[in-house]
PLY file of the C-alpha trace (Angstrom):
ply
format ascii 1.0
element vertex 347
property float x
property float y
property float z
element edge 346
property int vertex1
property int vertex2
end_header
-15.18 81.09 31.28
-17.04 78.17 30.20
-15.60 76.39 26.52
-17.97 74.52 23.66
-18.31 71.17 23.93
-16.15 69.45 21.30
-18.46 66.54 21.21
-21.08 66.48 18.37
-23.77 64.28 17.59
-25.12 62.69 14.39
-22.44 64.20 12.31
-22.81 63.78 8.35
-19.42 62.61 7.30
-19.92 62.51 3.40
-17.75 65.91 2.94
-14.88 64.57 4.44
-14.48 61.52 2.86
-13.17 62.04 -0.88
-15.12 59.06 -2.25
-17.98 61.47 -0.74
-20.18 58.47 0.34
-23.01 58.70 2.27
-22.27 57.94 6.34
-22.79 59.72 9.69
-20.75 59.45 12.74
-22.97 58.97 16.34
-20.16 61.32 18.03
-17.69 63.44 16.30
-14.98 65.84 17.94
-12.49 68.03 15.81
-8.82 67.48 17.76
-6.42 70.36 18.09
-5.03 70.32 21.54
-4.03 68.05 24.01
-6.72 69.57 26.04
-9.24 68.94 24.03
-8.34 65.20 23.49
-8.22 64.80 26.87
-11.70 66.24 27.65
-13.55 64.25 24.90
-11.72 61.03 25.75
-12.90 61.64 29.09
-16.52 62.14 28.78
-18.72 59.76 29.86
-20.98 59.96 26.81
-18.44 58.05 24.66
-17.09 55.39 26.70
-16.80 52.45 25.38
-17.60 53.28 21.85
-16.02 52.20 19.02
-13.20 55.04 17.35
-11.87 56.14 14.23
-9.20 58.66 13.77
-9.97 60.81 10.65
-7.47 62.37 8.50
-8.36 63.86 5.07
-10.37 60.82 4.50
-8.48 59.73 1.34
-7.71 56.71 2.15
-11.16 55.23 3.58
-13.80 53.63 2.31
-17.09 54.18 4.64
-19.47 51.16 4.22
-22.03 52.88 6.62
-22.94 54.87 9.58
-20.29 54.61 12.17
-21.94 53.69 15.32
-18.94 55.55 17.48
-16.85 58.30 18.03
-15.00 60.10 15.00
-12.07 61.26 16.11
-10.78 64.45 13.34
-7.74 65.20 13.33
-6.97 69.24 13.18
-3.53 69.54 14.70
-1.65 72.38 12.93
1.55 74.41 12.46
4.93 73.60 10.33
8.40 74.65 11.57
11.91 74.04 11.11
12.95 72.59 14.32
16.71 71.54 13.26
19.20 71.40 11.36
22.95 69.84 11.03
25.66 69.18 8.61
23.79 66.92 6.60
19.74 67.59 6.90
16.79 69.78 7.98
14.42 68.61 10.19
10.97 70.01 9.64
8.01 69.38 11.96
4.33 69.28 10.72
0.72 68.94 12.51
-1.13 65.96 11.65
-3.69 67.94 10.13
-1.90 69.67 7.79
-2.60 69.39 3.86
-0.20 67.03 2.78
0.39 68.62 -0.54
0.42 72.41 0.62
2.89 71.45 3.24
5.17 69.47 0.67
5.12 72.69 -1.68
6.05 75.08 1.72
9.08 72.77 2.17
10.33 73.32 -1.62
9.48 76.83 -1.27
11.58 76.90 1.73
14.71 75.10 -0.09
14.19 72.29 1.66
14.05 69.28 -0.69
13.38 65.59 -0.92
9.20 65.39 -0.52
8.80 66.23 -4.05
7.74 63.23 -6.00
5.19 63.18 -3.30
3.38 66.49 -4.33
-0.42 66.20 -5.15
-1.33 62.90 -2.80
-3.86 63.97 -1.27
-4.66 63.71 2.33
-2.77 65.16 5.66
0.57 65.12 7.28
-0.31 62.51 9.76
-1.93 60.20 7.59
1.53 60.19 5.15
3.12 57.72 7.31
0.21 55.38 8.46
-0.27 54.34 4.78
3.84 55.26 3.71
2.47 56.60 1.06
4.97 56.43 -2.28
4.97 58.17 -5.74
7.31 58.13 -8.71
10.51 56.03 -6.62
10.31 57.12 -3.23
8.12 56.13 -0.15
7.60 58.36 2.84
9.35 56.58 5.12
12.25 57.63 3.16
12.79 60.57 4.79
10.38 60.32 7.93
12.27 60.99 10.88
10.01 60.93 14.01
6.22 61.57 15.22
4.35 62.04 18.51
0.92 60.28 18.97
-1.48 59.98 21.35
-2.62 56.42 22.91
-6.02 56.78 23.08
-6.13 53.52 25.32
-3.77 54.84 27.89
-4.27 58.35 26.98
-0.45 59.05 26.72
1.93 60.86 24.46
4.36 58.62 22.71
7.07 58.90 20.36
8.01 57.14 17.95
11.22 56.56 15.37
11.33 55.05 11.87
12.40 51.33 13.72
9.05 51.92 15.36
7.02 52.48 12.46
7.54 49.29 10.77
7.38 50.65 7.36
6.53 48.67 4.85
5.07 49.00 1.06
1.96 51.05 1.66
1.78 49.60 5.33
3.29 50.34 8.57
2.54 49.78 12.51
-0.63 51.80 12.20
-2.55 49.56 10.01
-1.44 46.70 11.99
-0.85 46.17 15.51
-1.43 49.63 16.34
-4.64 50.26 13.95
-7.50 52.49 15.53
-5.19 52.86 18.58
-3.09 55.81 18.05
-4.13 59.61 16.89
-0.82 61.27 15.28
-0.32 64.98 16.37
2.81 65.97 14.73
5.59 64.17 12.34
9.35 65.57 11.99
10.79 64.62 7.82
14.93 65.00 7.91
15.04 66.35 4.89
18.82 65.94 2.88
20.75 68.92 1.97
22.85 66.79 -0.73
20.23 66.31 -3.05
19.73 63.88 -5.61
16.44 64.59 -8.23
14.73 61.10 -8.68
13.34 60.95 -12.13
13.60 57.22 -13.45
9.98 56.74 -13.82
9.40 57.29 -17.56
6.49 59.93 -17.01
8.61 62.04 -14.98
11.24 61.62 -17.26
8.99 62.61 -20.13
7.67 65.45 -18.79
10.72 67.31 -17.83
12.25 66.33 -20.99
8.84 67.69 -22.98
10.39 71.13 -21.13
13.53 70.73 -22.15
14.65 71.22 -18.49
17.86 68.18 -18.30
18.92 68.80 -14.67
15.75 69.68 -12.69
15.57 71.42 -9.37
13.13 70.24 -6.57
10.34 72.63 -7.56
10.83 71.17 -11.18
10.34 67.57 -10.72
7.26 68.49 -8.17
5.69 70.53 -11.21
6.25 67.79 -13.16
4.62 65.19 -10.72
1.87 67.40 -10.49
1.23 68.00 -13.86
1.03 63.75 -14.82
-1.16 63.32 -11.96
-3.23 66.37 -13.04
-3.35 64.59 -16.37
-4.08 61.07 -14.68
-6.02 61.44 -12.28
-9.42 62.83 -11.43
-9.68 65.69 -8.69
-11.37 64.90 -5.78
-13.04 67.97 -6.09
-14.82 67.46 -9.09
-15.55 63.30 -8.78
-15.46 61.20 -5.73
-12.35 58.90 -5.64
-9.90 57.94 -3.21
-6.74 57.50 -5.59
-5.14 54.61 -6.50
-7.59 52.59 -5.42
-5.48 49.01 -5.17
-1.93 49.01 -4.61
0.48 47.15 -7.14
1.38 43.70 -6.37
4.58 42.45 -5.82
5.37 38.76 -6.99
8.37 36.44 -6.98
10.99 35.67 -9.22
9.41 32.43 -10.64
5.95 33.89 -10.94
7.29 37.40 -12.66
8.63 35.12 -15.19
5.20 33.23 -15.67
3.67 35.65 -16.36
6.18 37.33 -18.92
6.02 34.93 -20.78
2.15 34.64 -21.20
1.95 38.28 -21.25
4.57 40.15 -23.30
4.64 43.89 -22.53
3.98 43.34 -18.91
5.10 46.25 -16.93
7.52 45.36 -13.99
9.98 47.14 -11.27
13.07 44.83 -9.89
12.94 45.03 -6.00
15.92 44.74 -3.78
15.22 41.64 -2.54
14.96 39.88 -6.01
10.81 40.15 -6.61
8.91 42.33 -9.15
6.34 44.94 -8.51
3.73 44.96 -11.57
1.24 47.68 -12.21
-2.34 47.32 -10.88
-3.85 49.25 -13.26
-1.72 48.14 -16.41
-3.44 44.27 -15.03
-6.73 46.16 -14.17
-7.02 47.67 -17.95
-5.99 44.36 -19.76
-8.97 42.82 -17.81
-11.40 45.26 -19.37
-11.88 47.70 -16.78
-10.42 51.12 -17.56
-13.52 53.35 -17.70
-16.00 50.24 -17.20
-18.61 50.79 -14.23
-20.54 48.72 -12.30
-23.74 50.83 -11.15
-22.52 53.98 -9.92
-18.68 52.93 -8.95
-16.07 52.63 -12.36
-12.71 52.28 -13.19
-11.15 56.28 -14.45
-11.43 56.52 -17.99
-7.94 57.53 -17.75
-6.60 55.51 -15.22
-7.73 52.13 -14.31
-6.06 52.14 -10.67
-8.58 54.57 -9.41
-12.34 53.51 -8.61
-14.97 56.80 -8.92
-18.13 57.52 -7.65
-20.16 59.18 -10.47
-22.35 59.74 -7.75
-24.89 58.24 -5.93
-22.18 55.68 -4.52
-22.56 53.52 -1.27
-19.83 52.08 0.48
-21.70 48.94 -0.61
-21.07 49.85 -4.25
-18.02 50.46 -3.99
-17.00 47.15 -2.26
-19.10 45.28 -4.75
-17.21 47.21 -8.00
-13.74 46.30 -5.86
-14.53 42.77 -5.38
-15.43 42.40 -9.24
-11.97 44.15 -10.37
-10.65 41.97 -7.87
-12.05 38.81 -9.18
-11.47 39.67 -13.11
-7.88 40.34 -12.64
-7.52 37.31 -10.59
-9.44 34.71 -13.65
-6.77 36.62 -16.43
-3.59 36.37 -14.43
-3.74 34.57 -11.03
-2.31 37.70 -9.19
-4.30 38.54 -6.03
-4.80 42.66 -5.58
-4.99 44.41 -2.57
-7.08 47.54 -2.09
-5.22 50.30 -0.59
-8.05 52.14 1.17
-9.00 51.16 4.89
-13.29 49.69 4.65
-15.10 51.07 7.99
-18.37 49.12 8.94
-19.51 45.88 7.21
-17.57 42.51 6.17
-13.90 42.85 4.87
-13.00 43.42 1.03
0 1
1 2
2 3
3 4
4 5
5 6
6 7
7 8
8 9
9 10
10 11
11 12
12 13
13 14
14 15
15 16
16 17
17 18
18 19
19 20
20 21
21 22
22 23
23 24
24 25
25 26
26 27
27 28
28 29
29 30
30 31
31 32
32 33
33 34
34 35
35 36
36 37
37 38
38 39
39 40
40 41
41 42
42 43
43 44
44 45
45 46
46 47
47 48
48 49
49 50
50 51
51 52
52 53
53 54
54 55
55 56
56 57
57 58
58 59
59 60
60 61
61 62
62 63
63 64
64 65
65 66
66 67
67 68
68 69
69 70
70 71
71 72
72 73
73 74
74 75
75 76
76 77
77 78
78 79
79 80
80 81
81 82
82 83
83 84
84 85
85 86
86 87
87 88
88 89
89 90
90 91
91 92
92 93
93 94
94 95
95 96
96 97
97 98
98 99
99 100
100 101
101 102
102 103
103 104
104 105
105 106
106 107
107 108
108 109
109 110
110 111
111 112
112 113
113 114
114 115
115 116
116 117
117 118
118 119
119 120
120 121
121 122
122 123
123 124
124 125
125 126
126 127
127 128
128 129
129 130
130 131
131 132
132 133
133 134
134 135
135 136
136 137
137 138
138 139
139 140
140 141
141 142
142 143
143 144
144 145
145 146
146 147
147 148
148 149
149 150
150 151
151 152
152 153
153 154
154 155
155 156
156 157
157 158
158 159
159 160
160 161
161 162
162 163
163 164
164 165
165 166
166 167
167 168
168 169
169 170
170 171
171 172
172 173
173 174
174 175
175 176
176 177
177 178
178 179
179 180
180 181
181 182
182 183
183 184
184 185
185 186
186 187
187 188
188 189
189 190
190 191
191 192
192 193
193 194
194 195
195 196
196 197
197 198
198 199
199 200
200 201
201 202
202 203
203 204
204 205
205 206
206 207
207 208
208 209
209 210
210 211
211 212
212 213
213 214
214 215
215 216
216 217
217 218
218 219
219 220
220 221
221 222
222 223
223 224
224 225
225 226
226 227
227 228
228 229
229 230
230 231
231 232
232 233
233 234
234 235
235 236
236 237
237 238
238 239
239 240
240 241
241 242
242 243
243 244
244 245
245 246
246 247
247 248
248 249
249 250
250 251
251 252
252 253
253 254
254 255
255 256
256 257
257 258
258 259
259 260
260 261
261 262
262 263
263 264
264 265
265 266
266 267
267 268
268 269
269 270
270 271
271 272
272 273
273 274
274 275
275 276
276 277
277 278
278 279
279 280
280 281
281 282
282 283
283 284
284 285
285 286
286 287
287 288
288 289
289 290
290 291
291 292
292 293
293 294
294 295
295 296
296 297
297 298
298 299
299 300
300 301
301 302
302 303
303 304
304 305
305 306
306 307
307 308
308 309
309 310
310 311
311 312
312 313
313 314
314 315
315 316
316 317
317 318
318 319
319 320
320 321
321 322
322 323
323 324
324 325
325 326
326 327
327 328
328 329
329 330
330 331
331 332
332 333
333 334
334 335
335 336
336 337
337 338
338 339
339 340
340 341
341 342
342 343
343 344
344 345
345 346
């Protein structure tokens, strides 16, 4: 019995990119076994090519063709695989949708992914960006997740230690960038639960319901009902969320800037800094629903950049770079974009 050949050629890659820009991959092969891995990595037609490891292509910003092998990630399955005294341990492919796999776990009385709900994006991308919502980060409750090296070609596991979590950053963007595809990742999810609703939206919206000790499902309606209200769908508008993520500053600089700027929103970290809001800087510089060609801050939120359509990966690192700059001249904070560029100079 012969099998397809996983390995496509000239693949258009604008429908799985949510910015939906305009790029096509020279090889592209959808992953969903080991097997399969194994026999594209193997193929003589791609060695020595350049790779990328796609997820849901949220969190990329594609300045052009890529001249190399698109790997897609299309692992799938969820399961309980544990539990003990104090946790559940729940395993997910790394091609799962994030959000539907968040809601299964709720569903399944299994809480502590909530605030989460609605990023969008899979499983195995959560923990390469840690992404965070509404006071919690991913790593939070990450437990484990198996990879595969695509340099040595072997499985490897890997705990929270290994990770190197950090805010919106974590061994995947940095030593281990482009290196490793993630197949599965196991949350330990707590069965003493604690709702976290101390940002004021969440707060607001349960209290709009009248609901004054929330359950799980709750305070993930809620989260998705202000990011409804916030933010565009991907669906309807290319974007690729917050666009910029918020910038933490010291002690001494905080205070600068508090006192030049009254009404400046901040969050106390642990070790002492602040973390201010991008887009609360990004509006006061003029930008909330401001466009430069066919790239624009969201009418409603500043944070996220939008293609109204037409975009390059061009345009959107030239609309970026002017944000960038703007918010820079009116407060002397440096932002960082949260979205990995592909192809062409660095943001």
């Amino acid at each position: 019995m012969t099998h397809p050949d996983p390995l496509r050629q000239n693949v258009a890659l604008d429908a799985l990119n949510t910015l939906r820009l305009p790029a096509r991959a020279a090889w592209f092969a959808a992953i969903d076994s080991v097997d399969t891995l194994r026999a594209v990595l193997d193929d003589a037609r791609i060695q020595g090519l350049p790779r990328l490891v796609l997820g849901g292509g949220s969190n990329l910003v594609l300045a052009g063709d890529f001249p190399g092998l698109v790997l897609q990630v299309a692992f799938h399955g969820r399961s309980r695989v544990q539990e003990d005294a104090d946790a559940f341990y729940v395993r997910v492919g790394g091609g799962e949708n994030w959000h539907d796999f968040v809601r299964w776990t709720l569903e399944m009385g299994w809480p502590g992914l909530e605030n989460l709900s609605l990023i969008p994006g899979t499983a195995g991308a959560a923990p390469v960006q840690n992404i965070g919502a509404y006071g919690i980060e991913v790593c939070e409750h990450f437990y484990s997740l198996r990879a595969y090296d695509l340099e040595t070609g072997k499985t490897v596991g890997f705990d929270k230690a290994d990770c190197a979590f950090a805010y919106r950053d974590s061994f995947f963007k940095q030593q281990g960038a482009g290196r490793y595809l993630i197949a599965a990742v196991t949350f330990r999810l707590p069965k003493r639960w604690t709702p976290i609703t101390g940002y004021a939206d969440v707060a607001r919206q349960l209290a709009a319901q009248g609901i004054a000790v929330p359950t799980p499902l709750q305070v993930s309606d809620a989260v998705i009902a202000i990011r409804r209200a916030k933010l565009p769908d991907p669906a309807e508008i290319g974007n690729a969320g917050s666009f910029f993520k918020n910038p933490v500053v010291d002690a001494a600089e905080y205070a600068r800037l508090a006192a030049l700027h009254p009404g400046l929103p901040h969050y106390p970290q642990a070790d002492g800094r602040e973390k201010l809001a991008a887009g609360w800087l990004i509006e006061q510089a003029g930008w909330k629903g401001r466009r430069l060609g066919p790239v624009g801050c969201f009418e409603r939120q500043a944070l996220v950049l939008v293609n109204h359509g037409g975009a390059t990966g061009a345009d959107v690192r030239a609309t970026s770079n002017a944000v960038r700059a703007d918010v820079r001249a009116r407060f002397g904070v440096e932002l960082e974009p949260e979205p990995v560029f592909v192809g062409g100079p660095l943001p």
